[in-house]
Each structure stands twice: as structure tokens, then as C-alpha cells.
C-alpha positions as CSV (number, residue, x, y, z in Angstrom):
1,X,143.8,31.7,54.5
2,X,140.9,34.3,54.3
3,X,142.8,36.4,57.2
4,X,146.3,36.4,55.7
5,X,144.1,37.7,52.2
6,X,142.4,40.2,54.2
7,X,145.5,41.8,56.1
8,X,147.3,42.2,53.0
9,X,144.7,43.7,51.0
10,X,145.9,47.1,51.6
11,X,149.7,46.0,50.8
12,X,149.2,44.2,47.7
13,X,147.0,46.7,46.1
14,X,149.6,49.3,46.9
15,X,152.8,47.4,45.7
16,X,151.0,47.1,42.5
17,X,149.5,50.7,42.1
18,X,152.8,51.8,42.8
19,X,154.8,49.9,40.6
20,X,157.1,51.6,37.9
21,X,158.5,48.6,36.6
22,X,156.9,49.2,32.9
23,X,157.3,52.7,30.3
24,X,156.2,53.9,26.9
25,X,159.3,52.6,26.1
26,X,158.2,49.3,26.1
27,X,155.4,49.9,24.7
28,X,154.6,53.2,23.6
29,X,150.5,52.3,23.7
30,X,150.9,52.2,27.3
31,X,149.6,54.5,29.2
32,X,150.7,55.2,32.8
33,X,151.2,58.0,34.9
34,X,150.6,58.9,38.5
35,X,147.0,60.7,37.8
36,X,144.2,58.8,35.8
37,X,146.5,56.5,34.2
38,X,147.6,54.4,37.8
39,X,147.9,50.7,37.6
40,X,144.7,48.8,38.6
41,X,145.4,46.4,41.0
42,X,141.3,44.4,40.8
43,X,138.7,43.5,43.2
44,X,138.0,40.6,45.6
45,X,134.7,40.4,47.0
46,X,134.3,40.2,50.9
47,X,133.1,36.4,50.5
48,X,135.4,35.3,47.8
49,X,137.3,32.4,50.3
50,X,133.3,30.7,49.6
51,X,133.7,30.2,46.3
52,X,137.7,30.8,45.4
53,X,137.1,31.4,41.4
54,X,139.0,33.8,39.8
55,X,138.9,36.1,36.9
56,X,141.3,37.3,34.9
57,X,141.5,39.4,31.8
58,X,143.9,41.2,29.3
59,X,144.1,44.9,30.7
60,X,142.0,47.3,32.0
61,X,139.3,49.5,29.0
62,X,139.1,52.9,28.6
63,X,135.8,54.2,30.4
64,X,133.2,55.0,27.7
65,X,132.3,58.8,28.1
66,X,128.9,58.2,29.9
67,X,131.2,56.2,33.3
68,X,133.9,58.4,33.2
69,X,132.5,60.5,36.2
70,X,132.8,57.1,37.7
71,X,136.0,56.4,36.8
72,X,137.2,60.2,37.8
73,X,136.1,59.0,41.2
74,X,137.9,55.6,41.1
75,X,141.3,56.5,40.2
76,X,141.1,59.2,42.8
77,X,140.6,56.7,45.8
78,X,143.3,54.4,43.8
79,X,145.8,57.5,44.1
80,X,144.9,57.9,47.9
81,X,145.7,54.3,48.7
82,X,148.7,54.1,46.6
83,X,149.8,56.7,48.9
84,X,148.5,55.6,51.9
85,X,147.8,51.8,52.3
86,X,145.4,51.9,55.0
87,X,142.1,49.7,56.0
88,X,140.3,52.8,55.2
89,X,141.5,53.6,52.0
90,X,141.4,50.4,50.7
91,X,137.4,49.7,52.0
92,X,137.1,53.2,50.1
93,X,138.5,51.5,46.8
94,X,136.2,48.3,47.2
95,X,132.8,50.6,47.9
96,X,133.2,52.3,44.9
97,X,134.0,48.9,42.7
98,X,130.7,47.5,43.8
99,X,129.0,49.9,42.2
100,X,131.4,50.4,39.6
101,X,132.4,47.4,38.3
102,X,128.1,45.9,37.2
103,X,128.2,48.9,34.9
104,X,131.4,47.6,32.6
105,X,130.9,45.9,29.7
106,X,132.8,43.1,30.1
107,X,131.2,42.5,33.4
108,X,127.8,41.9,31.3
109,X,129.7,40.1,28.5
110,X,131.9,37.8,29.7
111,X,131.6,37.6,34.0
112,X,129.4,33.8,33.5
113,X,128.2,34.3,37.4
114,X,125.0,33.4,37.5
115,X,125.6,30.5,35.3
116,X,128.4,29.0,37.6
117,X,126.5,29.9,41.0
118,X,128.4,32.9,41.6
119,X,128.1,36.4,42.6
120,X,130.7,39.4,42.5
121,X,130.9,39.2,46.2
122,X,132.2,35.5,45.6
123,X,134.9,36.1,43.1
124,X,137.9,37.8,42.8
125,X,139.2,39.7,39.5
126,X,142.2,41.8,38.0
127,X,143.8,41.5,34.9
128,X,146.9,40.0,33.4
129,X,148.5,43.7,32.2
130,X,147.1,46.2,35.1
131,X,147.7,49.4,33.0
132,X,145.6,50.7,30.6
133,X,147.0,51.2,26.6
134,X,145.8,53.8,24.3
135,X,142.7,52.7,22.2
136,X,142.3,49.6,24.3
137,X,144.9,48.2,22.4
138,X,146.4,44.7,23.0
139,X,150.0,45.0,25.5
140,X,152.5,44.2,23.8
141,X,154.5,40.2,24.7
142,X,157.4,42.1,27.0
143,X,155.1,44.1,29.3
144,X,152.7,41.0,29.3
145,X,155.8,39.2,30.6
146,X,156.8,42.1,33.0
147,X,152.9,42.3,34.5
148,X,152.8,38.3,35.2
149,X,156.2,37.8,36.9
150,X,155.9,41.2,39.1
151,X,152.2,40.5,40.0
152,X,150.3,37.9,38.7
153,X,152.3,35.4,40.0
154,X,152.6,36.9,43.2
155,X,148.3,37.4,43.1
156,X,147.9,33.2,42.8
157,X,150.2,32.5,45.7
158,X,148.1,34.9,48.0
159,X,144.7,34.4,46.6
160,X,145.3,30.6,46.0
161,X,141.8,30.5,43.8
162,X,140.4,27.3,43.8
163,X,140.3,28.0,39.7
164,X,140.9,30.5,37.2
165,X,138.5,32.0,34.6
166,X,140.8,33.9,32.2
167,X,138.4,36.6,30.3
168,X,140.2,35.7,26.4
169,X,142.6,33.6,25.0
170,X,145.1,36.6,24.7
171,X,144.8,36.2,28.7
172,X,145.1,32.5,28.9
173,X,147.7,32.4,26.4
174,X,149.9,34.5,28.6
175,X,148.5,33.6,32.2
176,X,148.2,29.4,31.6
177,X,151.7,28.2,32.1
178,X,151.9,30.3,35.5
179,X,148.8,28.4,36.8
180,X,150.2,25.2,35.5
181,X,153.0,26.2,37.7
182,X,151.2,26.6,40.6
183,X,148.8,23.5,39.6
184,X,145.5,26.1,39.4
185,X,142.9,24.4,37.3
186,X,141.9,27.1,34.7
187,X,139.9,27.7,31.8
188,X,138.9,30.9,29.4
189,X,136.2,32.7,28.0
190,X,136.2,33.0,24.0
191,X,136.4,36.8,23.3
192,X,137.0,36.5,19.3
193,X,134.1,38.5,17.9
194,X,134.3,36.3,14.8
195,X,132.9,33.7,16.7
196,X,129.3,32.5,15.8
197,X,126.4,33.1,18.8
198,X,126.0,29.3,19.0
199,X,129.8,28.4,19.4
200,X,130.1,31.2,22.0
201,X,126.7,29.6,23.9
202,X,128.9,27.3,23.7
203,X,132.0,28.0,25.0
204,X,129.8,30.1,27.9
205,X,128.2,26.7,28.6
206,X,131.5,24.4,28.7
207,X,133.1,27.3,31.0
208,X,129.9,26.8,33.8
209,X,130.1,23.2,33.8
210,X,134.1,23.3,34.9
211,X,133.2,25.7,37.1
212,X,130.6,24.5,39.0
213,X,132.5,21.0,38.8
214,X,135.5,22.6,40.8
215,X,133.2,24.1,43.4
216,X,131.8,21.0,44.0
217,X,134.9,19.1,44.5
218,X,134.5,16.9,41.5
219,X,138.1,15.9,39.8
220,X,138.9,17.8,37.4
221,X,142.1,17.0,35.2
222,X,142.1,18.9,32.0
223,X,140.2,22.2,31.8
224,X,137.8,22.5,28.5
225,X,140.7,23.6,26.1
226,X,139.7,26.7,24.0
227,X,138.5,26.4,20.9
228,X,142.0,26.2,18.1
229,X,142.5,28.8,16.3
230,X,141.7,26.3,13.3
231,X,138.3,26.5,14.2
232,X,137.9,30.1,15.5
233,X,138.8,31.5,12.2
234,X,137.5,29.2,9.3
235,X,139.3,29.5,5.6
236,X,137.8,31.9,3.3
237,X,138.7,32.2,-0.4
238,X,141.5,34.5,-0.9
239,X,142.9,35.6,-4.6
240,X,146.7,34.7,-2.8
241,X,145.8,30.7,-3.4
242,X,144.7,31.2,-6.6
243,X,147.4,33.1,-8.0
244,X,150.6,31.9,-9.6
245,X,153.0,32.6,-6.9
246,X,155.8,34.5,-7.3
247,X,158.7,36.4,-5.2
248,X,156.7,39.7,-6.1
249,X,153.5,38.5,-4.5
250,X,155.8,36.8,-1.4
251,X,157.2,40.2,-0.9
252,X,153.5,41.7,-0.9
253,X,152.3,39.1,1.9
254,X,155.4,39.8,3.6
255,X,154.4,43.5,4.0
256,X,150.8,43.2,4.6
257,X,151.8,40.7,7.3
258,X,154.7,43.0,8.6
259,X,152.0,46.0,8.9
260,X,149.9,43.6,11.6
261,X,152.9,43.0,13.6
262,X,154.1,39.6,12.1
263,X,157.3,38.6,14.3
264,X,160.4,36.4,12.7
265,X,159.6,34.2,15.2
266,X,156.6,33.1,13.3
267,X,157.8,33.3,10.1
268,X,160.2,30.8,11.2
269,X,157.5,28.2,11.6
270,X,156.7,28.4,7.8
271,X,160.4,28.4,6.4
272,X,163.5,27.7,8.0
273,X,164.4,28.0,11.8
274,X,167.4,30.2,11.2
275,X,166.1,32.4,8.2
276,X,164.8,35.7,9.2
277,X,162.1,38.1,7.2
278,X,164.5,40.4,5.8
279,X,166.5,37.4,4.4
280,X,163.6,36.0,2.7
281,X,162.9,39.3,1.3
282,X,166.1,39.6,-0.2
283,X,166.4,36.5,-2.0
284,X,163.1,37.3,-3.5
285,X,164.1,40.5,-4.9
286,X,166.9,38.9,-6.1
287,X,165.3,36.5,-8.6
288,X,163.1,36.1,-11.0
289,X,160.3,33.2,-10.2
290,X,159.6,30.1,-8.2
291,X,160.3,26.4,-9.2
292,X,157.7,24.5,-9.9
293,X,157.0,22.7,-6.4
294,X,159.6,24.3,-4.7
295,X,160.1,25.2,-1.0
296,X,159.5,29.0,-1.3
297,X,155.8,28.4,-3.3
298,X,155.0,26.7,-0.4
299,X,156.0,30.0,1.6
300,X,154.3,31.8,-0.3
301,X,151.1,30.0,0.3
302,X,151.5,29.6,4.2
303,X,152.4,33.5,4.3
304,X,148.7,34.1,2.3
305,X,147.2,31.3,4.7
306,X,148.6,33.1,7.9
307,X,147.2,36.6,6.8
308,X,144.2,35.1,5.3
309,X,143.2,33.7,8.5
310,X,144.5,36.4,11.0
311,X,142.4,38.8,9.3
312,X,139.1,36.8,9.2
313,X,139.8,36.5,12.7
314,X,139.6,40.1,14.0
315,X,143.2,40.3,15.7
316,X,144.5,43.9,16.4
317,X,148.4,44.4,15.6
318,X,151.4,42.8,17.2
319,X,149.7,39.5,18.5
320,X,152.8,37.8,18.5
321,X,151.0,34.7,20.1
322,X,148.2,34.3,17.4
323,X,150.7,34.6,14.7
324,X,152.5,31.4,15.9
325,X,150.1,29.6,16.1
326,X,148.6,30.3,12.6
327,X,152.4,30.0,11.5
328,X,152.5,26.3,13.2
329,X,149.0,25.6,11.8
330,X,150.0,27.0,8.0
331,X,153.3,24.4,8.6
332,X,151.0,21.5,9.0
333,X,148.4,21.9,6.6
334,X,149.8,23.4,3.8
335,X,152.4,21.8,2.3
């Protein structure tokens, strides 16, 4: 095993710093280009058959202005094994993530090493998306799709990690169902900044323990699930439940909720599997108020729930994931 990973180091890391396969097209945050803006393939530490654990997060940061010298220097040797996939250039890249990589913030945030017995020399990390996005925003669903079947997939069959720490649930979200394929025990670090100290403790804690379980060879079965989204983002008072619905207010949620990014495919979890936004929208301007106990009050008050709740909880824009399952949650609690 740890030969065939070493011999292809060079050759993966090239395929993926070379790879083409995504534009501003598809998402026009994304930033990629072949100077600062290559694709980041990751790092695996020289001892990382020891321990087998690896990380995985969304995509790579922007570098604060105090690291960008290092980060200058980075993406240079990332250019120069892009072109030339050599021993050489790829011990080049690795030299300079050692030093690199303990100055990033979410190595000191979210890396639990010394907690599960690790060290970076024993792990291996990349991330799901391996371009960067402008304002560190979130990739969008299609290039997170893109990212996983052209190299994430193709990353657990070479590294075969005994276990997978995915670095937030925007990661997991996207990454779990290709380690269930390839039966990789996984489990993810909480990133929601609404989350109180204790609960992330917490989580920190419950993500140790199924760590250190894997490495010592204990069964494991069902990785600690993350927290649900129920509990993440707690209900607040908002005026939208206390207000007499109406199509008018609808069609204000509807826009609010339309501003973040919410898809028809959540919507469809509150109202009808065939009805669309646009066809709600129009059937509300169309009239003049809601029945008494009808289905569109209850609409209306799963569309305030769903924005109610993905506020609170800090999302950025377009996280198509979050909103289905805040849509699924709003269809079975309010009714």
C-alpha cells in the first residue's frame, strides 16, 4: 500500500493541478487560472500509512494578507509540478506545506490531532472542491459534484484511509455517500459558528473518541452522526409566526428566501412535489387571502420557519443542502 501511494504522489497531484474540468461558468465565484488560482491537490504526511486518518474539507481559504508571501511561494512550486511531475518537485511542494500548513487557521481550529493521537506527519488532507472561490464563498452543488467524481473519489481508492474526518457538514454532506460507497468509516467536525462553546467541546470530543476507536481496531458501525440541523439552529421568535398570513407576506418570504439561494427543490418539501416557486408566486398574486386552515397558511409558515432558521444559523447563499433539510424539517413540524 504505502509504495503504490508514494510512486504516485507526483501523478495524482499533477492530474488534479492540471485539471480543467470546472469554469466561472459554473460557478462564477470560482476562481481558477493557471497562476495563483491552480487547483490544490492536499498533503499527506511521510508517515500517514501509521495512522491512515484523513481530512477533508470544503475548499481551499484565501490567504490572509500577513501568509500571502507564503502562499506566493506555494502556488509557485504547485505551478512547477503541474508542469513537471517529478520526485523533486513534488518533495518541493510537501517542504513548503510543513511549514505552511501549522500557520492556517483551520489547521488550529478544527485539525483535532493531538486529541486523537495524531500528528500532521500521520494524516493526510485535501478538500472536497480543490479550487479556491472568491470571498471564501461556499462552491456551488454542480462543481461540488464535478470535484468529488473527478478526484475525491479517485483520492479514497489510492489513499484507502482507514477513516475520514470531514472539516464541516457542508463537506460531509457532499463527501459521505462516496465513503459509504467505498465502506470508509467517517465522521465531521461542526463548523457552524452558531454553535455554543460547550456543544462544539462537544462535538470536538465525540470526533476523538471515533477516532482513536478506529486506530485501535475497535468495531465501529455508525460514526457519531452530526449534530441535526434541528438542534444546530434553535427557533427564535420571528414576527412571520405571529402575523396573519397572507399571499402578500408569502410572496415576501418567498423573496427573502430567493435572495439566500432557496432552490425549487426545497420548496417542494413544504408544498407540493410538482409545484415550482414561480407557480406559488403566481397564485398568490392572484388572490386575495388565505382560508382559514388551509394548505397555503401552512406554506406560509414553513417558508417563515425555513428562513427563520437558516438565518439564525449563519449559512452563506446558495446552500442548496441546508435548505432541504430545513424544508424537510419545516414539513414535519409544522403543520
Amino acid at each position: 500500500m504505502m509504495q503504490d501511494i508514494v510512486s504516485k504522489k507526483p501523478t495524482e497531484f499533477s492530474l488534479v493541478l492540471s485539471c480543467t474540468g470546472c469554469t466561472k461558468i459554473d460557478d462564477t465565484n470560482l476562481l481558477r487560472d493557471s497562476g495563483e488560482n491552480v487547483p490544490q491537490p492536499g498533503y499527506i504526511g511521510h508517515a500517514y500509512q501509521t495512522a491512515g486518518v484523513l481530512l477533508v474539507g470544503q475548499n481551499p481559504g484565501l490567504p490572509s494578507p500577513n501568509l500571502l508571501g507564503q502562499d506566493l511561494k506555494y502556488t509557485a512550486s504547485l505551478r512547477r509540478l503541474r508542469d513537471d511531475p517529478i520526485a523533486q518537485n513534488y518533495n518541493s511542494v510537501h517542504r513548503i506545506l510543513e511549514q505552511f500548513i501549522p500557520s492556517w487557521p483551520v489547521r488550529g481550529q478544527y485539525f483535532p490531532l493531538s486529541e486523537c493521537g495524531l500528528s500532521l506527519e500521520t494524516i493526510a488532507y485535501c478538500n472536497l472542491v480543490r479550487c479556491r472561490t472568491a470571498g471564501n464563498a461556499k462552491p456551488n452543488d454542480l462543481i461540488a459534484h464535478r470535484c468529488t467524481a473527478a478526484h475525491f473519489s479517485r483520492w479514497l481508492t489510492w489513499l484507502k484511509p482507514r477513516c475520514v474526518i470531514f472539516i464541516g457538514l457542508w463537506a460531509q454532506r457532499r463527501g459521505a455517500s462516496e465513503c459509504t460507497r467505498q465502506n470508509i468509516p467517517f465522521t465531521a467536525m461542526n463548523r457552524n459558528r452558531s454553535l455554543p462553546q460547550e456543544d462544539r467541546t462537544k462535538n470536538r470530543a465525540e470526533v476523538a473518541r471515533f477516532v482513536r476507536s478506529i486506530l485501535a481496531g475497535e468495531a465501529v458501525t455508525e460514526p457519531p452522526p452530526p449534530r441535526p440541523l434541528s438542534a444546530i439552529v434553535p427557533l427564535q421568535p420571528n414576527l412571520s409566526f405571529q402575523r396573519e398570513p397572507t399571499p402578500q407576506g408569502a410572496l415576501f418570504l418567498l423573496q427573502e428566501l430567493q435572495k439566500l439561494g432557496f432552490p425549487n427543490e426545497a420548496f417542494r418539501r413544504i408544498h407540493h412535489a410538482s409545484d415550482s416557486i414561480h407557480g406559488f408566486s403566481s397564485h398568490c398574486r392572484k388572490i386575495g387571502g388565505f382560508q382559514s386552515g388551509s394548505k397555503n397558511e401552512v406554506v406560509f409558515r414553513r417558508l417563515a420557519f425555513v428562513l427563520e432558521r437558516y438565518r439564525a444559523g449563519g449559512f452563506t447563499a446558495s446552500d442548496t443542502a441546508a435548505f432541504i433539510e430545513l424544508a424537510q424539517l419545516a414539513a414535519a413540524t409544522v403543520r
